[in-house]
C-alpha positions as CSV (number, residue, x, y, z in Angstrom):
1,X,11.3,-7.6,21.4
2,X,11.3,-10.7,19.0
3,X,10.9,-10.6,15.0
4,X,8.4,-7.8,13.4
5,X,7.9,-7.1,9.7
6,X,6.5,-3.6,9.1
7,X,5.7,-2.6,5.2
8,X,2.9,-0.6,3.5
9,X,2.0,1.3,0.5
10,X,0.9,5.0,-0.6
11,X,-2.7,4.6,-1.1
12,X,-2.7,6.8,-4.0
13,X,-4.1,4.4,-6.5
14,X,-5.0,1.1,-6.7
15,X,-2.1,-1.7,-6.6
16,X,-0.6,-3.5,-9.8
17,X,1.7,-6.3,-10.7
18,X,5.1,-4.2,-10.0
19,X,3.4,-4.2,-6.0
20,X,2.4,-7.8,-6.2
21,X,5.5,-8.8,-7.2
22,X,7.6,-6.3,-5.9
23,X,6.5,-7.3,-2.0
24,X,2.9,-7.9,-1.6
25,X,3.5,-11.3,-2.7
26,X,6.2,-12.1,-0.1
27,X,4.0,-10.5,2.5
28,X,1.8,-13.3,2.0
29,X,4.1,-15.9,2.1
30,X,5.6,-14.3,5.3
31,X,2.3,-14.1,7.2
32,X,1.3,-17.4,6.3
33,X,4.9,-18.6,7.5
34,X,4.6,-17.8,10.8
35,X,8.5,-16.9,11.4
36,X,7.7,-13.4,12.8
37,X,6.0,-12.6,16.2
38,X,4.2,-9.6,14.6
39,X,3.1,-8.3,11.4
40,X,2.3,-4.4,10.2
41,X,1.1,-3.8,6.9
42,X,0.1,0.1,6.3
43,X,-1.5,2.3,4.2
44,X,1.0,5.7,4.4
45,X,-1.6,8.6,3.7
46,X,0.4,11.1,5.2
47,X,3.1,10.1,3.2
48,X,1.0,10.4,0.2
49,X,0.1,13.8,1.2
50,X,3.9,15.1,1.0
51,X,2.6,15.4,-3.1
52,X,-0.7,15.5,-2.8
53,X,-1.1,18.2,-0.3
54,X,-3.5,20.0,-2.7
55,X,-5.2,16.9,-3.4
56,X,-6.4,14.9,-0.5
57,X,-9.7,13.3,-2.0
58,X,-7.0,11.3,-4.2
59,X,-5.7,9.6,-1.0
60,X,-9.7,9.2,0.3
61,X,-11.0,7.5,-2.5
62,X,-7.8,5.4,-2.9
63,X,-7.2,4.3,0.6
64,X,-10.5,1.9,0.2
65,X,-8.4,0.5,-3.1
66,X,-5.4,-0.7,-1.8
67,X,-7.3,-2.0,1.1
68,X,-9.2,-4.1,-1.1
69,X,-5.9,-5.1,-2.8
70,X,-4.5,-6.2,0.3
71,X,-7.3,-8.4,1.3
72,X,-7.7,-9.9,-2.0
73,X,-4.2,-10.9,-2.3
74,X,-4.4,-12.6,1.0
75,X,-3.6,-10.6,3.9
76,X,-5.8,-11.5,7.0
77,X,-6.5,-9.2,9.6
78,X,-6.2,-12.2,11.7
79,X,-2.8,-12.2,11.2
80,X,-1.5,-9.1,10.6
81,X,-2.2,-5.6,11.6
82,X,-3.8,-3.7,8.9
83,X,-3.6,0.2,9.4
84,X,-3.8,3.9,8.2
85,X,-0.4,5.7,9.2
86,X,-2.5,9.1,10.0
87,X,-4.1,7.4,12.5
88,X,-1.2,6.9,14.7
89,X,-0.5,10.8,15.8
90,X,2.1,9.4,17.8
91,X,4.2,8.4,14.6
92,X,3.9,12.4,13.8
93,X,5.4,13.7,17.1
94,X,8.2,10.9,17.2
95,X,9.5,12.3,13.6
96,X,9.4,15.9,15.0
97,X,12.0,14.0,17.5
98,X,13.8,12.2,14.9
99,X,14.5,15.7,12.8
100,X,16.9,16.4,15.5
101,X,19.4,13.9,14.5
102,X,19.6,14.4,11.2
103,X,21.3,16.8,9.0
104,X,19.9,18.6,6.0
105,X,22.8,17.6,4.0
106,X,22.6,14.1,5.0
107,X,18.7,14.1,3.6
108,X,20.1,15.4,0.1
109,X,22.6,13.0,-0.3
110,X,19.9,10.2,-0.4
111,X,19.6,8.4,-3.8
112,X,16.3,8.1,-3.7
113,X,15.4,11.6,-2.5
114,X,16.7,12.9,-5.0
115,X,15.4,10.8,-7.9
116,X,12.2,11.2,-6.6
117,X,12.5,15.0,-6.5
118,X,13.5,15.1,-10.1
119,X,10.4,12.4,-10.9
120,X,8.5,15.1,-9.3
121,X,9.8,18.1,-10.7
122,X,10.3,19.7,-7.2
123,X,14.0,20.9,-8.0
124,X,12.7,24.1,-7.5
125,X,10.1,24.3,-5.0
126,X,10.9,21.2,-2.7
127,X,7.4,20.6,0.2
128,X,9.2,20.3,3.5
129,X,6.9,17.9,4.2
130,X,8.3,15.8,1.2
131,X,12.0,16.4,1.9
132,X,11.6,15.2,5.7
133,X,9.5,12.0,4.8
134,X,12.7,10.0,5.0
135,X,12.4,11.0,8.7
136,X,8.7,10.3,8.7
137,X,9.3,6.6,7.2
138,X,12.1,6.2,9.8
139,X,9.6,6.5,12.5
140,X,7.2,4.2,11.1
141,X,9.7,1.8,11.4
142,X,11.1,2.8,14.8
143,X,7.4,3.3,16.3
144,X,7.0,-0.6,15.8
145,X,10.7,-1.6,16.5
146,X,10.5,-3.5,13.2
147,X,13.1,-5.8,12.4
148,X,12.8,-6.8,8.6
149,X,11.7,-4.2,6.1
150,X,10.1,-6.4,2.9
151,X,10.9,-3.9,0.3
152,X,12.7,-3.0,-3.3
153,X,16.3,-2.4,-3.7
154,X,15.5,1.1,-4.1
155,X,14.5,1.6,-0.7
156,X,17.8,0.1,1.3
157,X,18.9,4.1,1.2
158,X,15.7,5.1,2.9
159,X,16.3,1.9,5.3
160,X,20.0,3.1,6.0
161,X,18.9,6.6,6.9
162,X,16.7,4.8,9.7
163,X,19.7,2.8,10.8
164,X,21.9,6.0,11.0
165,X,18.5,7.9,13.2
166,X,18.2,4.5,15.2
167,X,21.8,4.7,15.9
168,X,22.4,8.4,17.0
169,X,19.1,8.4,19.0
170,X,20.2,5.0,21.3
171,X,24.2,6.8,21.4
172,X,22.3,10.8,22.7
173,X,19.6,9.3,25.1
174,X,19.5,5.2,25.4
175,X,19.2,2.0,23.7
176,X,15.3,2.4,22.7
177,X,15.6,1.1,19.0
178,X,16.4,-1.8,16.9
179,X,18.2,-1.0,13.5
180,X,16.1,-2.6,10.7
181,X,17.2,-4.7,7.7
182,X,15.6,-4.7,4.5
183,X,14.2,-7.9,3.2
184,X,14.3,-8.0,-1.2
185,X,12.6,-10.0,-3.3
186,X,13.6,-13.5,-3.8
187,X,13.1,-13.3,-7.7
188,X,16.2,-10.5,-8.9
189,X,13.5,-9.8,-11.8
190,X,11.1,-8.6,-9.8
191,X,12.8,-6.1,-8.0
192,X,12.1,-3.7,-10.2
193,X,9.4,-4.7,-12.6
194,X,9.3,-2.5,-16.1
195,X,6.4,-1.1,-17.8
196,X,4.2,-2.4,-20.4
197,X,5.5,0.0,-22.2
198,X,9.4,-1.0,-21.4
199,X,10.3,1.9,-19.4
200,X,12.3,1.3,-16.4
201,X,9.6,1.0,-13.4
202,X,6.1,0.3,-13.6
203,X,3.9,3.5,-11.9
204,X,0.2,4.7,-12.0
205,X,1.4,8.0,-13.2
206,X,2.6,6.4,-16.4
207,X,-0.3,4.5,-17.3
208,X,2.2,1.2,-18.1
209,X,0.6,-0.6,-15.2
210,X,-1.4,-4.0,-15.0
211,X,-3.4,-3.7,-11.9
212,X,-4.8,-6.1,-9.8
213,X,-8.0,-5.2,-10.3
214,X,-8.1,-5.6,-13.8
215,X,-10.3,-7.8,-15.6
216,X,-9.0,-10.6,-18.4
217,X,-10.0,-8.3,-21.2
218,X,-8.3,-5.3,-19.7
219,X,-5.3,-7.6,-19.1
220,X,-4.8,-9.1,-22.6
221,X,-5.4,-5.3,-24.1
222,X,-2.4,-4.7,-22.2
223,X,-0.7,-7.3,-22.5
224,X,-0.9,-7.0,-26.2
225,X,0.8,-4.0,-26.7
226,X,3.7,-4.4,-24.4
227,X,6.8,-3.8,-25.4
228,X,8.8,-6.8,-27.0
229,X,12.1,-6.3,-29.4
230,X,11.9,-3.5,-31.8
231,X,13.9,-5.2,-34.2
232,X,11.7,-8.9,-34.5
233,X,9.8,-7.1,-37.5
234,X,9.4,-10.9,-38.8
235,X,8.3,-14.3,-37.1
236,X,11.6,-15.6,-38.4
237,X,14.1,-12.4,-37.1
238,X,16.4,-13.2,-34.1
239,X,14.8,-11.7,-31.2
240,X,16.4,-10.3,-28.3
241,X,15.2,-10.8,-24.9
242,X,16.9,-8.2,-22.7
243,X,15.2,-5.6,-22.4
244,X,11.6,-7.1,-23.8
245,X,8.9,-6.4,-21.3
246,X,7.2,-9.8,-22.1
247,X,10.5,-11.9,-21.5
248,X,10.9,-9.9,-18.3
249,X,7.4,-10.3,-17.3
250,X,8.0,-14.1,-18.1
251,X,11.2,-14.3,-16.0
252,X,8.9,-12.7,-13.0
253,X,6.0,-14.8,-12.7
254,X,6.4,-18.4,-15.6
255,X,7.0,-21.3,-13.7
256,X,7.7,-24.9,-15.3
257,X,4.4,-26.0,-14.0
258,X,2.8,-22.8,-16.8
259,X,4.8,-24.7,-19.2
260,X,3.3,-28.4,-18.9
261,X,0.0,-26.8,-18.1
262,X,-0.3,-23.9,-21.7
263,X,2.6,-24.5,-23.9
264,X,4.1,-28.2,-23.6
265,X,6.0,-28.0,-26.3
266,X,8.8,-26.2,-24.2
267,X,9.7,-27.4,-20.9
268,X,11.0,-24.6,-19.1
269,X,11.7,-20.5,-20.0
270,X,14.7,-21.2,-20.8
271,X,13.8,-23.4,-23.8
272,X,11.6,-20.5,-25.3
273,X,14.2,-17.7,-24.9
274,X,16.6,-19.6,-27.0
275,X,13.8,-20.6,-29.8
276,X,13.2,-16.5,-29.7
277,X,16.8,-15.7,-30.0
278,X,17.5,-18.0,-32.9
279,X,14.5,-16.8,-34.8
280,X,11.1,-18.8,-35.9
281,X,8.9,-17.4,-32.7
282,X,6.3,-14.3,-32.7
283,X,5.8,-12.1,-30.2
284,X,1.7,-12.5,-30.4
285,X,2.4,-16.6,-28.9
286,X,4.8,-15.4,-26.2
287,X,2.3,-12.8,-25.4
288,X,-0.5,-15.1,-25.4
289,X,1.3,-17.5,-22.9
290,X,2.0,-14.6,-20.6
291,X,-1.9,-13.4,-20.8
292,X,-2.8,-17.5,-19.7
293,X,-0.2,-16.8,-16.9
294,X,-1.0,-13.7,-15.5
295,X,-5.0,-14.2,-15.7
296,X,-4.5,-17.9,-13.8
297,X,-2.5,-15.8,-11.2
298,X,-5.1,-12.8,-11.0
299,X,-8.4,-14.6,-11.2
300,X,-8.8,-15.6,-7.5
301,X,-7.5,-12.5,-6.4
302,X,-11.0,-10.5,-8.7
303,X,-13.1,-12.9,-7.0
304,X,-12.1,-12.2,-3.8
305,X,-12.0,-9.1,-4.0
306,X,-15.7,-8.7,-5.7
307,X,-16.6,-10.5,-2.6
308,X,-15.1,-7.9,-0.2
309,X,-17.0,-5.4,-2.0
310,X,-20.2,-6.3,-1.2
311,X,-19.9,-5.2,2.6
312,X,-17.4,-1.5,2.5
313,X,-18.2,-0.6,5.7
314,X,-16.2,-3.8,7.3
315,X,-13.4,-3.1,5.2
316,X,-13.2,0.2,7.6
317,X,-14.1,-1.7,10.5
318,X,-10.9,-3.5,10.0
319,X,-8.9,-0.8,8.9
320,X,-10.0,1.1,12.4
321,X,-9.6,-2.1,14.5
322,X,-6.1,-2.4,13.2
323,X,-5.0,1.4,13.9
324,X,-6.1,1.1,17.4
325,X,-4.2,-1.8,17.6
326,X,-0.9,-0.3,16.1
327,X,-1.7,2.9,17.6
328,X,-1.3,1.1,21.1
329,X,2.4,-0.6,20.4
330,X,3.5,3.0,19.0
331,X,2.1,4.5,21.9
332,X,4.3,2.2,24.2
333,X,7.2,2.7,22.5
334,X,7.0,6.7,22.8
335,X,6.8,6.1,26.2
336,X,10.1,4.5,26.1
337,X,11.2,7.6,24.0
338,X,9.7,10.2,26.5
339,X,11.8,8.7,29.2
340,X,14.7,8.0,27.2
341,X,14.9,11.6,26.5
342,X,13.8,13.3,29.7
343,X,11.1,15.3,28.7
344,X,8.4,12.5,30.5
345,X,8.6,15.2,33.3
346,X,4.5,14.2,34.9
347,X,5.9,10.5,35.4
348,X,9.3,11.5,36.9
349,X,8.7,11.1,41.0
350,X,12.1,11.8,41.6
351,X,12.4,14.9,39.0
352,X,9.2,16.3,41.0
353,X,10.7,15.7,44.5
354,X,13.6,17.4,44.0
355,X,12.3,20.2,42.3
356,X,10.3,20.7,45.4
357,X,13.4,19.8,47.7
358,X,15.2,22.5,45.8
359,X,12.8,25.5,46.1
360,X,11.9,24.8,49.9
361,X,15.4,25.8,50.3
């Protein structure tokens, strides 16, 4: 079956630095590589819908967004497949399948079900479209028989659950599935980028996001009031760096190369984290440097993306090219699953003869 990457987003807001970092980076790097046969970057809509049911014109408007993102960061349609998961109705009838071989209890014990339930405040009234997505997110994996799963650490118990379904499905009915393995981020840091504001994951819903989008005003307004050390009151206090959003930031994205190039008088990050922890740095300098980091980084990616701008309607053309083009691989592999399980009964000769032998009798 060779080497296939599948990973995608929820298209519930444009994409930020936490993404970039997080995977969209690395998906990049990995298509540009050439190490995989096949490529499958999507946009998860019906995913998004699990809570946003009430509010699908959050999902329309934002499904343009993140397709922008993608583009601008780098990913070409010419060598991956762009899509939109609710195009793919055969990713819908192969979860309905998948239920089957998975307990309720086994859903609940899920780490990250149930922090996401509580980020939600769903304790009470759980959508059983919500619950069941880690069957949903199993097929999209399955439907493609993707091999490596770019993702955060957060996600290997979502990845494990697919494992398990992959598993029990080619034990009941035959070997149909590959059992994926999750690919993290190189950088430890940027598994699981913080806040502006410090808090423990950067999210839209927060408002502590830099997004890709943003201009290099918007980005040194943020960057200004991120979150450092409480206690560096003075340019001459000890400062800590765990736990200071612009150290983090720093650990996520400086390179030596920033060094020579906006602040030679240290030669690495390591040199500035102990000048900060002795005492004699401000914050506003280290905060400076990151703001000539980040808007280097993000100013190709605005111009690129103003230039996809200017024509929407290929964006869709691409978006629809690529879902006929997944939609086709997924539609093989339910063939596969139809027969596996028996119930391909107009493509059975033999189940028709002898259903026929068996009533002329």
């Amino acid at each position: 079956m060779g080497k296939i990457i599948l990973t995608g987003d929820r298209p519930t807001g444009k994409l930020h630095l936490g993404h970039y970092i997080g995977s969209l980076r690395r998906r990049v790097q990995l298509q540009e590589a050439g190490d995989y046969d096949r490529m499958f970057v999507f946009m998860a809509d019906v995913q998004a819908l699990t809570d946003n049911a009430d509010n699908p014109e959050k999902i329309r408007q934002n499904l343009i967004e993140v397709a922008l993102d993608y583009l601008s960061a780098g990913l070409s349609p010419d060598k991956c497949t762009l899509y939109v998961q609710s195009q793919i109705p055969e990713l819908a009838e192969l979860t309905t399948y998948l239920m089957n071989l998975i307990t309720v209890s086994r859903v609940q014990r899920n780490p990250t079900v149930k922090t996401e339930i509580k980020m939600r405040n769903f304790e009470a009234n759980i959508p059983l479209g919500f619950f069941c997505y880690p069957v949903s997110q199993a097929a999209d994996i399955l439907a493609f028989n993707a091999t490596t799963i770019p993702a955060g650490e957060d996600q290997e118990p979502m990845l494990e659950v697919t494992r398990e379904i992959a598993r029990r499905f080619n034990q009941t009915y035959s070997e149909v599935f590959v059992e994926p393995n999750i690919m993290l981020p190189e950088n430890a840091t940027a598994r699981r980028l913080p806040g502006t504001d410090g808090k423990e994951k950067m999210s839209k819903s927060l408002g502590n996001c830099i997004y890709l989008s943003d201009d290099a005003d918007t980005v040194w307004q943020k960057i200004r009031s991120m979150y450092t050390d409480p206690d560096h009151l003075r340019v001459d206090d000890p400062g800590k760096v765990e736990g200071n959003a612009v150290f983090t930031y720093l650990d996520a994205f400086s390179t030596d190369d920033d060094f020579a190039e906006f602040w030679p008088e240290y030669k690495n990050l390591q040199e500035l984290k102990d000048h900060y922890t002795r005492g004699g740095l401000g914050d506003m300098k280290c905060k400076k440097f990151l703001n000539q980091i980040l808007n280097k980084m993000l100013e190709p990616i605005r111009v690129r993306r103003h230039e996809f701008e200017q024509d929407i309607p290929a964006i869709y053309d691409i978006l629809k090219k690529g879902s006929e083009d997944a939609r086709e691989v997924a539609a093989k592999t339910m063939d596969e699953v139809r027969k596996a399980m028996r119930i391909d009964y107009f493509n059975d000769a033999e189940l028709i003869r002898q259903q026929a032998e068996r009533f002329r009798k």
